[in-house]
MDTraj code that builds the backbone (N, CA, C; nanometers):
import mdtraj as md
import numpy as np

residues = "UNK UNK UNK UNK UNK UNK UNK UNK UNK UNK UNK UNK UNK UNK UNK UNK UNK UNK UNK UNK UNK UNK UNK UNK UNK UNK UNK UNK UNK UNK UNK UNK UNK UNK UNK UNK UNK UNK UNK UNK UNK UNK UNK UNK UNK UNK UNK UNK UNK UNK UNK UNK UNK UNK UNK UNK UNK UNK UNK UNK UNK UNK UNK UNK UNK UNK UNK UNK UNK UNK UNK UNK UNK UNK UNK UNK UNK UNK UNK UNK UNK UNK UNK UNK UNK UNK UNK UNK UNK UNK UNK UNK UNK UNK UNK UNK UNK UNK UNK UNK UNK UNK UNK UNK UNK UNK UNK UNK UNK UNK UNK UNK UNK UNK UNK UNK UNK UNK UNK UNK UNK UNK UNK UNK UNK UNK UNK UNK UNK UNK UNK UNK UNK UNK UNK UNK UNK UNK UNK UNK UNK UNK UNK UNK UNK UNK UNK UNK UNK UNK UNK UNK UNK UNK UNK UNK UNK UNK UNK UNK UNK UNK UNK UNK UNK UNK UNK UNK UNK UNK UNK UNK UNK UNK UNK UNK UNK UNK UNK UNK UNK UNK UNK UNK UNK UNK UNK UNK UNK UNK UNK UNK UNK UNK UNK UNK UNK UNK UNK UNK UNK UNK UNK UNK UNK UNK UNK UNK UNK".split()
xyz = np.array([
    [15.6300, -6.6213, 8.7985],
    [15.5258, -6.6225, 8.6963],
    [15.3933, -6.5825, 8.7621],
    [15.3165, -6.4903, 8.6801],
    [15.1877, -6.4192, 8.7813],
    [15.1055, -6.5405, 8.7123],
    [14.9911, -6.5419, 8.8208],
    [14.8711, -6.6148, 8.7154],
    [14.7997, -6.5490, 8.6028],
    [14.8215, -6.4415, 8.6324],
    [14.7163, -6.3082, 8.5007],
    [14.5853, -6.3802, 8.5067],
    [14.5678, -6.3401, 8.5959],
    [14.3786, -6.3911, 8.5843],
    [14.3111, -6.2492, 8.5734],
    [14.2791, -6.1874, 8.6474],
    [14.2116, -6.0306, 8.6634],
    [14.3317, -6.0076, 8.6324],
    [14.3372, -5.9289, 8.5816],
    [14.4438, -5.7899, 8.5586],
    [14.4603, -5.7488, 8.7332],
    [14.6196, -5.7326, 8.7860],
    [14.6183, -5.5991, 8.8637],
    [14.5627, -5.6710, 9.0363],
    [14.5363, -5.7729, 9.0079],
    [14.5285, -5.8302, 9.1495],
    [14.6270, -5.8505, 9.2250],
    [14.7203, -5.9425, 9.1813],
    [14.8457, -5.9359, 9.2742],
    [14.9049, -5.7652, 9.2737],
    [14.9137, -5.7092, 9.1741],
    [14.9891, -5.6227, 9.1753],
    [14.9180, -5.5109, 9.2470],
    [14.8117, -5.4990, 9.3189],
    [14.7005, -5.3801, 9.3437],
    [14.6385, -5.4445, 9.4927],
    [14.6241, -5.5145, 9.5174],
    [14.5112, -5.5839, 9.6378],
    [14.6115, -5.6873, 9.7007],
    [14.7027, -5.8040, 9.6523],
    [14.7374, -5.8504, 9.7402],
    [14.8566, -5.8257, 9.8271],
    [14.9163, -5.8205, 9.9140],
    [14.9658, -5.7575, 9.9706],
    [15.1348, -5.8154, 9.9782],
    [15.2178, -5.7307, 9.9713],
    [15.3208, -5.7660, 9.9803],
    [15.4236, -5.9208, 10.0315],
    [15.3758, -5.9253, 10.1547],
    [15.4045, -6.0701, 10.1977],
    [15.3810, -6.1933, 10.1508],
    [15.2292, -6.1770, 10.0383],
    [15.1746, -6.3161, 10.0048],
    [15.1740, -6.3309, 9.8623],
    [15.2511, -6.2268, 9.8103],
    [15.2136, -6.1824, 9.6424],
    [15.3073, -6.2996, 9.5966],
    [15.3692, -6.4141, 9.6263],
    [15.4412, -6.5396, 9.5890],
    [15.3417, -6.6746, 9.5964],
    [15.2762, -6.6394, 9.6890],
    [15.1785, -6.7478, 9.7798],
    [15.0514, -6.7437, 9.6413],
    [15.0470, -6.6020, 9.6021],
    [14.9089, -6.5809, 9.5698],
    [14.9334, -6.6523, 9.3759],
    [15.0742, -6.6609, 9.3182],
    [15.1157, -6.6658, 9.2079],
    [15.1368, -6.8297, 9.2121],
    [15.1434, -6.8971, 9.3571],
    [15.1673, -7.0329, 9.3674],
    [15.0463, -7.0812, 9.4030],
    [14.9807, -7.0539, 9.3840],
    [14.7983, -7.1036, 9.4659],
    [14.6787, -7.1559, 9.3668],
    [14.6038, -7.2351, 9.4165],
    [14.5093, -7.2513, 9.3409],
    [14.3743, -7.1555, 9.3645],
    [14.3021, -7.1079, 9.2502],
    [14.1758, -6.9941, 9.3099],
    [14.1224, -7.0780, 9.3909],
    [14.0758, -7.2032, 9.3972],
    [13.9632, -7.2289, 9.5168],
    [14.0480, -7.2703, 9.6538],
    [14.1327, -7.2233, 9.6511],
    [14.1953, -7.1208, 9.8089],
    [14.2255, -7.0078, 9.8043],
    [14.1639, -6.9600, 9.7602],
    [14.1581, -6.8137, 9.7492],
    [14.0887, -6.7122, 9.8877],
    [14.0027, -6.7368, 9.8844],
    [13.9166, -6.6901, 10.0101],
    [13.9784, -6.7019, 10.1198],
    [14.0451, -6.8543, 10.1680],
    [14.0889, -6.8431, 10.3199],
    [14.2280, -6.7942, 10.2980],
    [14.2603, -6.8047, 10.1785],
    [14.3874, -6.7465, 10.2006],
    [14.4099, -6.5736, 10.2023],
    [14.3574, -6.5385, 10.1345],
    [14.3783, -6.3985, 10.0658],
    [14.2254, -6.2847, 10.0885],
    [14.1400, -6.3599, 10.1699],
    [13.9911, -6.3040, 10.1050],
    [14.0021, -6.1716, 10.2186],
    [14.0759, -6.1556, 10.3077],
    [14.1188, -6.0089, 10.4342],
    [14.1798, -5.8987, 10.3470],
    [14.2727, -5.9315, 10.2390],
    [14.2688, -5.8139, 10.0964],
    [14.1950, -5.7721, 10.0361],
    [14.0935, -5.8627, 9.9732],
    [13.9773, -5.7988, 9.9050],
    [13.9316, -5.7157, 10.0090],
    [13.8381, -5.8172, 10.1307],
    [13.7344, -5.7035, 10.1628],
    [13.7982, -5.6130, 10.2685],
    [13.9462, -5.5412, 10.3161],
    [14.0057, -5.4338, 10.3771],
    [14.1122, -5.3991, 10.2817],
    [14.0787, -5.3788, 10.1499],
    [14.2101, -5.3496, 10.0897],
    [14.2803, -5.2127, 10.1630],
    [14.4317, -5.2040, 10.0979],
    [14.4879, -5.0896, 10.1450],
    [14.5074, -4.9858, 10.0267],
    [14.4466, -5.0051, 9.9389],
    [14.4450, -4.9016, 9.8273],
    [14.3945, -4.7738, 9.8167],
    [14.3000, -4.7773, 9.9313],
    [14.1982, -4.6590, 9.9060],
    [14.2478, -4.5721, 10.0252],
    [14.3191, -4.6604, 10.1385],
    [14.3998, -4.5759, 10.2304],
    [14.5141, -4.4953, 10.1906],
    [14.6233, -4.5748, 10.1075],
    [14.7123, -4.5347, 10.0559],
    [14.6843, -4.3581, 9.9678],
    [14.5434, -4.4255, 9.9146],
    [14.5301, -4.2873, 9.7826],
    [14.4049, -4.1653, 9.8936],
    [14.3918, -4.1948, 9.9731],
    [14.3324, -4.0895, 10.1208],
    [14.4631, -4.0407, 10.1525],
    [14.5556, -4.0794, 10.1902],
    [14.6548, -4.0213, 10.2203],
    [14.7328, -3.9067, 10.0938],
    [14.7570, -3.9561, 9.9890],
    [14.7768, -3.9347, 9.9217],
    [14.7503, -3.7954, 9.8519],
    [14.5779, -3.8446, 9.7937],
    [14.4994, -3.7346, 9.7133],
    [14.4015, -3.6892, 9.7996],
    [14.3747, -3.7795, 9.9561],
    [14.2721, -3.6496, 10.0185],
    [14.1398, -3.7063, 9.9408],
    [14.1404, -3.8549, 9.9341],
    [13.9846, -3.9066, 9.8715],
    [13.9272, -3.9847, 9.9681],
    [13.7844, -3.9982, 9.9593],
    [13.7243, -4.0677, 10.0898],
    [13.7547, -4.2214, 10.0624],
    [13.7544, -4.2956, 10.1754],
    [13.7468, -4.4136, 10.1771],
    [13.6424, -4.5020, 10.1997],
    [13.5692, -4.5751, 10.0823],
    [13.4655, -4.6460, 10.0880],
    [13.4591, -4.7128, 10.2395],
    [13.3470, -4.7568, 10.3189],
    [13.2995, -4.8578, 10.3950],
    [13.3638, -5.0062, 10.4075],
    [13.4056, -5.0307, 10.5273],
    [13.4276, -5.1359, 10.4876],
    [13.3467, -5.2681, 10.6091],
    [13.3228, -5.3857, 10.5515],
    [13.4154, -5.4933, 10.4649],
    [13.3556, -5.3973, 10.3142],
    [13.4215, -5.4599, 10.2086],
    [13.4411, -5.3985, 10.0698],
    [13.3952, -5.5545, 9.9986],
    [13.2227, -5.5626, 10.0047],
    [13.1736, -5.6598, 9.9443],
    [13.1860, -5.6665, 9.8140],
    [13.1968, -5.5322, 9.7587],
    [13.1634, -5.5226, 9.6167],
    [13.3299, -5.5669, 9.5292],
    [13.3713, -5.5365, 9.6163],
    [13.5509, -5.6066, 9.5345],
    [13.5465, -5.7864, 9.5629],
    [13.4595, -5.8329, 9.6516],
    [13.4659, -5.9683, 9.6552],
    [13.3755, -6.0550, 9.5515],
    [13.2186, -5.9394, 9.4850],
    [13.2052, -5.9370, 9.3701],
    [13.2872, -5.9751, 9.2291],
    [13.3660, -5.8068, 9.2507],
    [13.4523, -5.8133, 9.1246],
    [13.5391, -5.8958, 9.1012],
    [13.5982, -5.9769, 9.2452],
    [13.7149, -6.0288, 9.1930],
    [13.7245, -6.1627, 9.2538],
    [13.6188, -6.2082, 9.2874],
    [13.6068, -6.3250, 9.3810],
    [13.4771, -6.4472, 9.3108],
    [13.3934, -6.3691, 9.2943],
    [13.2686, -6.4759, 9.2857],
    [13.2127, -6.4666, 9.1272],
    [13.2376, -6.3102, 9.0915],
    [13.2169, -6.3128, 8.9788],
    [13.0769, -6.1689, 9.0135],
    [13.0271, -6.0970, 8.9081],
    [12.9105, -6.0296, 8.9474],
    [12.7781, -6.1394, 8.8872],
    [12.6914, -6.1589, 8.9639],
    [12.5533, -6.1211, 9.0312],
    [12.4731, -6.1418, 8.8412],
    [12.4207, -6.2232, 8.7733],
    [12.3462, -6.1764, 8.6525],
    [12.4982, -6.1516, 8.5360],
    [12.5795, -6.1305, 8.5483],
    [12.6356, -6.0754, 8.4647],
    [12.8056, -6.1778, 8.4270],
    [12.8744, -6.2095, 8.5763],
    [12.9784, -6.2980, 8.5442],
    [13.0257, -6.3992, 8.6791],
    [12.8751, -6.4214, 8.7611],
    [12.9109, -6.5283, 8.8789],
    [12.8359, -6.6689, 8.7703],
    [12.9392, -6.7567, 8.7811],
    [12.9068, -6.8907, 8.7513],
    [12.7766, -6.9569, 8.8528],
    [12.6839, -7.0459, 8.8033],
    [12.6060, -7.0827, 8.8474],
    [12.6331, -7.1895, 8.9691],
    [12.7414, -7.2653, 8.9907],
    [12.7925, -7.3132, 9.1200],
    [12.8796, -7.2428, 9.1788],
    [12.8650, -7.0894, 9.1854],
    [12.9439, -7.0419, 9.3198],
    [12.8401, -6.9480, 9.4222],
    [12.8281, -7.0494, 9.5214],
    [12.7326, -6.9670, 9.6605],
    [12.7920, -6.8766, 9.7265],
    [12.6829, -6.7469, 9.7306],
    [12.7693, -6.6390, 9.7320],
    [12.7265, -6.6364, 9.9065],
    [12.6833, -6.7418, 9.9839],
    [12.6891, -6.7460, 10.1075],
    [12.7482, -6.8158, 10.1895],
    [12.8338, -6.9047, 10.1369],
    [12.9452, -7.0121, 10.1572],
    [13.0964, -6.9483, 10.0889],
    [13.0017, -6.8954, 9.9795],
    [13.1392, -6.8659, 9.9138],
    [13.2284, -6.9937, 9.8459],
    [13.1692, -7.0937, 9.8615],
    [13.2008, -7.1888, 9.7681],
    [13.1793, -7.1985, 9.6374],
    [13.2785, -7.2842, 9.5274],
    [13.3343, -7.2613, 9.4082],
    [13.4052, -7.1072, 9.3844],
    [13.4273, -7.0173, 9.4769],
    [13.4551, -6.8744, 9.4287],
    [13.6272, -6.9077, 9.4427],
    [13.6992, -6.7851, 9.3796],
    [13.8206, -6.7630, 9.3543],
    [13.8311, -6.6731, 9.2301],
    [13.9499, -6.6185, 9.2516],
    [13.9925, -6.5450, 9.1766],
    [14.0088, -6.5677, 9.0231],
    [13.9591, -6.5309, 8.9511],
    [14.0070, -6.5799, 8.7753],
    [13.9001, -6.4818, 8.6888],
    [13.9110, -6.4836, 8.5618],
    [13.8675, -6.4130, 8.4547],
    [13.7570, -6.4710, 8.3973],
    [13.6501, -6.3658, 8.4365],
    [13.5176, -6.4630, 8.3792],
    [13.4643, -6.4231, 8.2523],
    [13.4190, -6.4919, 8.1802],
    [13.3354, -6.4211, 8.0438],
    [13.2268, -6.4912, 8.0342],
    [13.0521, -6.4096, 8.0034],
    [12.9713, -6.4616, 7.9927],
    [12.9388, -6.4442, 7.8211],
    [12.9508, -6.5269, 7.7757],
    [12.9034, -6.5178, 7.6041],
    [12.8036, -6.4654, 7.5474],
    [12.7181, -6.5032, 7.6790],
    [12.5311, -6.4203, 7.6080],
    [12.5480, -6.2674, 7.5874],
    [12.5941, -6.2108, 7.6616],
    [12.6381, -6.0585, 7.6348],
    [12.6669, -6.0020, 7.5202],
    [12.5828, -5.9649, 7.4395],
    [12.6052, -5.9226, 7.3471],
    [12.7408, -5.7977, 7.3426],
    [12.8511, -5.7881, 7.2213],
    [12.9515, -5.6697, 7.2522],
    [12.9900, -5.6020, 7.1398],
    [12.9234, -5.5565, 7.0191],
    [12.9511, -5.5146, 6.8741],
    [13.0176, -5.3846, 6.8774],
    [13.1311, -5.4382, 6.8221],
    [13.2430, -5.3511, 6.7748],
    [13.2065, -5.1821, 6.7921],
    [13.1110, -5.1369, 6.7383],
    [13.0915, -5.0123, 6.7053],
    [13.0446, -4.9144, 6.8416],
    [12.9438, -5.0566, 6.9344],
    [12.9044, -4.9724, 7.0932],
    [13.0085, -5.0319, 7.1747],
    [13.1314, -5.0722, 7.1852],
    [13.2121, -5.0839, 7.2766],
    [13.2793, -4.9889, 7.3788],
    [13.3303, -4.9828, 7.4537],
    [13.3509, -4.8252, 7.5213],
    [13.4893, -4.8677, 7.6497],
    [13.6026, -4.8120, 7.6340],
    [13.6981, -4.8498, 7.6616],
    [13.7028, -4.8778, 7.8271],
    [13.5702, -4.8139, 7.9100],
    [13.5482, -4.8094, 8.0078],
    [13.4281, -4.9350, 8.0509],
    [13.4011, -5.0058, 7.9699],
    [13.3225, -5.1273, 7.9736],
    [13.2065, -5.1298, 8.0671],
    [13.2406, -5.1801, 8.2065],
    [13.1189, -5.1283, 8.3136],
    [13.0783, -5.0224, 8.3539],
    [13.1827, -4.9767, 8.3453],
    [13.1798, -4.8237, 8.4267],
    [13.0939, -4.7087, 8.2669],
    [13.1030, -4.7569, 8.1782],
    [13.0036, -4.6864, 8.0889],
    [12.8750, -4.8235, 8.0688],
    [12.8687, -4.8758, 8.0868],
    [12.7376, -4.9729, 8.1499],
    [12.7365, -5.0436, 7.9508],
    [12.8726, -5.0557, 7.9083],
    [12.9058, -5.1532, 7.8147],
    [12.9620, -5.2795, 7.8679],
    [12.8101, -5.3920, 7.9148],
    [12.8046, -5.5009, 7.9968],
    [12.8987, -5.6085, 7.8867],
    [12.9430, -5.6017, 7.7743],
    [13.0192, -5.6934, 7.7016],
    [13.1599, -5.6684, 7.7750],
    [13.2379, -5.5848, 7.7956],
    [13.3433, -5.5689, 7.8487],
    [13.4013, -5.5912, 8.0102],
    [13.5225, -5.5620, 8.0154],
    [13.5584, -5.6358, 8.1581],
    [13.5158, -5.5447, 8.2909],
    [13.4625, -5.6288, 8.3905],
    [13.5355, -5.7664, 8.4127],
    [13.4417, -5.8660, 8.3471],
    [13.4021, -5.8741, 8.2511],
    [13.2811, -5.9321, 8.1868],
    [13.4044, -6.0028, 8.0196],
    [13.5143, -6.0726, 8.0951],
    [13.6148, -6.0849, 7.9907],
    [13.6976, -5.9095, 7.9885],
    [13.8112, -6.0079, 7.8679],
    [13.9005, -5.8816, 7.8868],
    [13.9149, -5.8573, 7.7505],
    [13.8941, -5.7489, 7.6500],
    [13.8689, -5.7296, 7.5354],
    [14.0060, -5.6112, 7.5739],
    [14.0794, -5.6258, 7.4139],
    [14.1987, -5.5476, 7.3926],
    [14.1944, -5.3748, 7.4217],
    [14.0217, -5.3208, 7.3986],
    [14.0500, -5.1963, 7.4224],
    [14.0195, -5.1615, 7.5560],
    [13.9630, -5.2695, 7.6285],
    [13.9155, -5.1992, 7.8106],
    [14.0214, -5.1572, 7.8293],
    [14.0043, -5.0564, 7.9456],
    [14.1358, -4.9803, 8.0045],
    [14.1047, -5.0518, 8.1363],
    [14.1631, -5.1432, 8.1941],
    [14.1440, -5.2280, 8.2946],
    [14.2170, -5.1589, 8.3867],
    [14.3196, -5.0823, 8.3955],
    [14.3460, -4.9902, 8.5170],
    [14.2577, -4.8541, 8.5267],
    [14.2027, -4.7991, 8.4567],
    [14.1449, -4.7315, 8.5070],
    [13.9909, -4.7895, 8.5584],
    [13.9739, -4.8807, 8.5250],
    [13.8170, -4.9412, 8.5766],
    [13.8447, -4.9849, 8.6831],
    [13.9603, -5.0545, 8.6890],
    [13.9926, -5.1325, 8.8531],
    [14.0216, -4.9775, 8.9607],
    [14.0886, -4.8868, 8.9203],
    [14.1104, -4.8052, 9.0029],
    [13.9824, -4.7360, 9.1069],
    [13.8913, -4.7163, 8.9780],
    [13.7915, -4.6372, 9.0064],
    [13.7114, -4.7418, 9.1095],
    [13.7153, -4.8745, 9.0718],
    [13.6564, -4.9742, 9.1417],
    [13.7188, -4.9639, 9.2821],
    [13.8057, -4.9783, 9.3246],
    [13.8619, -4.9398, 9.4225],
    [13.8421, -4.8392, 9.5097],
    [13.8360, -4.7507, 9.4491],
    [13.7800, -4.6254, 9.5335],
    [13.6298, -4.5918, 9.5577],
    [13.5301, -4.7550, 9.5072],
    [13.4250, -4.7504, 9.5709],
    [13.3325, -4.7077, 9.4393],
    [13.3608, -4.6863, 9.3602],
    [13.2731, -4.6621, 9.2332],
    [13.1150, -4.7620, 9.1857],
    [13.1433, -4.8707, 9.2496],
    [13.0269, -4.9866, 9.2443],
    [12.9884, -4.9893, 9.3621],
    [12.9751, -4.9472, 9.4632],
    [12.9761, -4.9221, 9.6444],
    [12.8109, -4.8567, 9.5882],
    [12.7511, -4.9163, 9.7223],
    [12.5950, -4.8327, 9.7038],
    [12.6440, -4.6801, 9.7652],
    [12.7316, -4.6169, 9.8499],
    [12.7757, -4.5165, 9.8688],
    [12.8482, -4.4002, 9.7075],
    [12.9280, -4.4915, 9.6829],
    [13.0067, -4.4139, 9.5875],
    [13.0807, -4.3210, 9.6730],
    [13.1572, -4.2876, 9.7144],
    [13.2019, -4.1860, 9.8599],
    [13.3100, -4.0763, 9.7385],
    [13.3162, -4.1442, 9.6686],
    [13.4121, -4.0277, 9.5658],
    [13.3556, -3.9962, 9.4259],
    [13.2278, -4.0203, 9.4431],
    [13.1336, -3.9794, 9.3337],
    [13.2021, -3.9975, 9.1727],
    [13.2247, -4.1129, 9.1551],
    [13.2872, -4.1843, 9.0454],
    [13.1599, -4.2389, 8.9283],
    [13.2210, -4.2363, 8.8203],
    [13.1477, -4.3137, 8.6784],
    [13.0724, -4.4474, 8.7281],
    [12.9547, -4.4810, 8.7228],
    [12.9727, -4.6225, 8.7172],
    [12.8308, -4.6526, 8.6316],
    [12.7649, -4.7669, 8.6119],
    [12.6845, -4.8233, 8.5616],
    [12.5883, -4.8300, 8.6924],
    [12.4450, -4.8189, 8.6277],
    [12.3267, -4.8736, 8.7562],
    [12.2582, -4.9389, 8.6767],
    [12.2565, -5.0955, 8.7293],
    [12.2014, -5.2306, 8.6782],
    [12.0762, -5.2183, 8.7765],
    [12.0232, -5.1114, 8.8200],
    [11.8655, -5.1937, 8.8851],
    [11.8040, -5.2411, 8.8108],
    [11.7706, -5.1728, 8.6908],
    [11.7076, -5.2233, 8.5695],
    [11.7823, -5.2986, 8.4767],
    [11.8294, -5.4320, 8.5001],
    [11.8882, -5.5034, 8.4084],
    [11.8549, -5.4586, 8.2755],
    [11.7133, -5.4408, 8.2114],
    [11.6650, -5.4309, 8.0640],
    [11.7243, -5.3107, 8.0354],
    [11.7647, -5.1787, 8.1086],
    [11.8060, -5.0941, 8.0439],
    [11.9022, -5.0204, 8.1274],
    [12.0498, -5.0398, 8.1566],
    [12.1512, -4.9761, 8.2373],
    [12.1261, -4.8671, 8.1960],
    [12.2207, -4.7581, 8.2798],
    [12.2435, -4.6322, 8.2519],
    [12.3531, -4.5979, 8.3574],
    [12.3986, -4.5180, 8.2609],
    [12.5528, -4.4658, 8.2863],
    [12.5394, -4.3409, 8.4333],
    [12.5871, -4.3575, 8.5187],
    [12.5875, -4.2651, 8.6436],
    [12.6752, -4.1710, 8.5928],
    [12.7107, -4.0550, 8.5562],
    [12.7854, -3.9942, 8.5566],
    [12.8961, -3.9107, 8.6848],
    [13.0435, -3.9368, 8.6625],
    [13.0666, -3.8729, 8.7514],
    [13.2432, -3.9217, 8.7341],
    [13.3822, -3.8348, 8.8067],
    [13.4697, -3.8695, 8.7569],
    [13.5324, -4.0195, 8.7430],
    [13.6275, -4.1009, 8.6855],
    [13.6851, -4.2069, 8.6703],
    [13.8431, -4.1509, 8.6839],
    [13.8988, -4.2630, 8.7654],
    [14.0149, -4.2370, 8.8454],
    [14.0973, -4.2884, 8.7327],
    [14.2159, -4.2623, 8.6988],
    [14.2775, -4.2739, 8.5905],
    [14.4172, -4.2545, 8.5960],
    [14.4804, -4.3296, 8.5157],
    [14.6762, -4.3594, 8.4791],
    [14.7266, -4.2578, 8.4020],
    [14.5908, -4.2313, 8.3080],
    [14.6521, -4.1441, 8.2190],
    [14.6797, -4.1921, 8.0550],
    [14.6911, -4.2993, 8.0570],
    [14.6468, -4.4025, 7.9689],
    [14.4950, -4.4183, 7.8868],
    [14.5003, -4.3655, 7.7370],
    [14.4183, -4.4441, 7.7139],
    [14.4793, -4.4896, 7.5271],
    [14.3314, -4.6174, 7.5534],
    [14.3668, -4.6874, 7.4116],
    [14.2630, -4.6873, 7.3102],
    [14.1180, -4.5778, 7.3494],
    [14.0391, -4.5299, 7.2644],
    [14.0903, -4.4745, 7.2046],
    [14.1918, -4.3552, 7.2027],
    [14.2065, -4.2439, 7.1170],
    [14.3708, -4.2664, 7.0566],
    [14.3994, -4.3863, 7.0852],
    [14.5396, -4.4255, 7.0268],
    [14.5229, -4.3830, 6.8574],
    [14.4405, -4.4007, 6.8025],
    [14.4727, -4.3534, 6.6707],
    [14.4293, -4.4885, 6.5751],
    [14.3788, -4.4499, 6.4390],
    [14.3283, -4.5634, 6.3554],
    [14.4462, -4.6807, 6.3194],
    [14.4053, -4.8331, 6.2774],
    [14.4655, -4.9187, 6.2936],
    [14.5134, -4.9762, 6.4133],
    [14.4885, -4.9390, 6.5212],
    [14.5654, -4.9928, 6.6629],
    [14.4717, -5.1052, 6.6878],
    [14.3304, -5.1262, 6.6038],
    [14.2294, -5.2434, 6.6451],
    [14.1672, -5.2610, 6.5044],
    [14.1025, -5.3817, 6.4694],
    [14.0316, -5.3817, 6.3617],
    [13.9452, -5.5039, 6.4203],
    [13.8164, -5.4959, 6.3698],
    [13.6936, -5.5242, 6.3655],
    [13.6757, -5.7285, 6.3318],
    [13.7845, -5.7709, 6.3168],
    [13.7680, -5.9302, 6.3070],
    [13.8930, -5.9625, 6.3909],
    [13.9239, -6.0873, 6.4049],
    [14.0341, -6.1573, 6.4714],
    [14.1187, -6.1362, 6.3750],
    [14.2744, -6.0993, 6.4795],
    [14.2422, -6.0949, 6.6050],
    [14.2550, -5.9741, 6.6966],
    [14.1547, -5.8940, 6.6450],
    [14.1540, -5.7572, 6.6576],
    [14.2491, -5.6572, 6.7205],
    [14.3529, -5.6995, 6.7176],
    [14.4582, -5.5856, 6.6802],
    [14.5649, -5.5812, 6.5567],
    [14.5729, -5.4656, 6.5542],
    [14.6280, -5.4524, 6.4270],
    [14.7469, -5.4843, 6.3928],
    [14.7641, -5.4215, 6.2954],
    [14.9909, -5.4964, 6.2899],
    [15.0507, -5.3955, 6.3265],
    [15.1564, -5.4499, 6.4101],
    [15.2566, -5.3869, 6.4882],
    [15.3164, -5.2542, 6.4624],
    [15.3489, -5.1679, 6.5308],
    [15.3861, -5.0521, 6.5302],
    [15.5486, -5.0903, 6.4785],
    [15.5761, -5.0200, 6.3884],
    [15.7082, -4.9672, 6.3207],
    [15.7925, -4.9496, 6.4367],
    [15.9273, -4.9827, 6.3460],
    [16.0206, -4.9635, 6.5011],
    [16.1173, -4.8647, 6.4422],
    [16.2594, -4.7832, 6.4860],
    [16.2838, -4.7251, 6.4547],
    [16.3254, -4.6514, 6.3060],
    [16.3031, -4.5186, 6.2957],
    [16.3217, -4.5252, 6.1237],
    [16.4584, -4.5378, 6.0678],
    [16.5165, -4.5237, 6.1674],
    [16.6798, -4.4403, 6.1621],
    [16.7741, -4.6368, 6.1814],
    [16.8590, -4.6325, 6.0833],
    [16.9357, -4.7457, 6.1045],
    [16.9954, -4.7426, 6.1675],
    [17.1042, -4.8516, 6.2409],
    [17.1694, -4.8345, 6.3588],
    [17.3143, -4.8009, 6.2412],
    [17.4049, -4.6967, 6.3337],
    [17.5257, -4.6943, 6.3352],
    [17.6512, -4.7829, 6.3184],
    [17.6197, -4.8671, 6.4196],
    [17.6934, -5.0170, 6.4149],
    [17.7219, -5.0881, 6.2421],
    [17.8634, -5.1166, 6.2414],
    [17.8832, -5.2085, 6.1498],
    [17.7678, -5.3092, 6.1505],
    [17.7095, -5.3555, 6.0169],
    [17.6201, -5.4495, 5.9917],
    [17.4998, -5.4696, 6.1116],
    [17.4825, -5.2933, 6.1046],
    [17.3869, -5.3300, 6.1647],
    [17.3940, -5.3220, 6.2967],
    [17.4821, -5.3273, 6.3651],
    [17.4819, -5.3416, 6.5463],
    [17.4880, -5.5090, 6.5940],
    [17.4738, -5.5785, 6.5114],
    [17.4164, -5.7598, 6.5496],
    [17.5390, -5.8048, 6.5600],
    [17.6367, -5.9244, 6.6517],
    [17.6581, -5.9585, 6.6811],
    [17.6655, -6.0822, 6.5834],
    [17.8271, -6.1462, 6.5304],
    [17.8114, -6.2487, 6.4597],
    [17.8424, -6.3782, 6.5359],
    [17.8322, -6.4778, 6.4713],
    [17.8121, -6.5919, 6.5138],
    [17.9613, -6.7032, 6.4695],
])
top = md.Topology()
chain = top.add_chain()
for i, resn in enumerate(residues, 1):
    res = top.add_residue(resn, chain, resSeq=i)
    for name in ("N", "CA", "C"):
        top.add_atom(name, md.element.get_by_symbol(name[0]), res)
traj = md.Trajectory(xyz[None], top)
């Protein structure tokens, strides 16, 4: 059983040997246990090898941000010292004051500097692999080394969108098509139809009792 706290942590950052340890653990052992993944992940090596992309700087403070303490103004709880590193661990934060209306939402949440979305909570249309990806490859890094999408919060009162590519699955759930979300709880819609064609099978294919 995963914990599903962040999306994509065990499955992306922690590392093979401990990905049992990390599903049996409590977050506030998180750090001594696991905190050498966050800040040296092997993701960005893997995809250098790979695609021939630079590899952010490391230690990799800004993933201990995203996925550790919480961000800075936006989703670190007020008892976690980000110089002790106490109260921090891994889990899903949402700050409520954030305003997030339906109509300016943006499936890319931070990375289009739509501060209601994740990791700011996890709302049904973020594309949480492609934000984590891009995150990964340094996209929130004061470098940026692969010149990626991201948000610039110097000016809290008025973000603005950095332009530049977002690393991607291929996946998305903006352009899925009308009805896939609606505008009240619990904002998705009703289920996709299943096949049109009946089964072959006597009564059906089912199995009697």
């Amino acid at each position: 059983m995963s914990r599903l706290g962040s999306p994509l942590v065990n499955e992306v950052v922690i590392g093979l040997a401990d990905k049992n340890l990390f599903n049996a653990s409590q977050p506030a052992n998180d750090v001594s246990n696991f905190g050498t993944y966050v800040t040296n992940p092997t993701l960005p090596v893997l995809a250098n090898v790979l695609f021939d992309t630079a590899v952010p700087t490391l230690p990799r403070l800004d993933l201990v941000q995203a996925f550790v303490t919480g961000v800075p103004g936006l989703t670190k709880p007020a008892n976690v010292n980000l110089d002790t590193l106490a109260g921090a661990g891994e889990m899903l934060r949402l700050n409520t004051l954030v305003p997030a209306p339906i109509g300016s939402q943006s499936d890319l949440a931070f990375l289009d500097c739509d501060l209601g979305g994740f990791p700011n909570g996890r709302r049904p249309i973020d594309d949480v692999v492609d934000i984590e990806l891009s995150v990964a490859l340094g996209a929130i890094t004061a470098e940026n080394p692969n010149g990626l999408q991201t948000c610039d919060v110097s000016n809290p009162a008025s973000p603005s969108v950095v332009p530049g590519a977002v690393v991607t699955d291929g996946a998305s759930l903006a352009n899925a098509g009308d009805g896939l979300f609606i505008d009240q709880f619990p904002y998705l819609g009703l289920p996709l139809p299943g096949s049109p064609f009946e089964s072959s099978e006597p009564n059906g294919g089912g199995a009697g009792l």
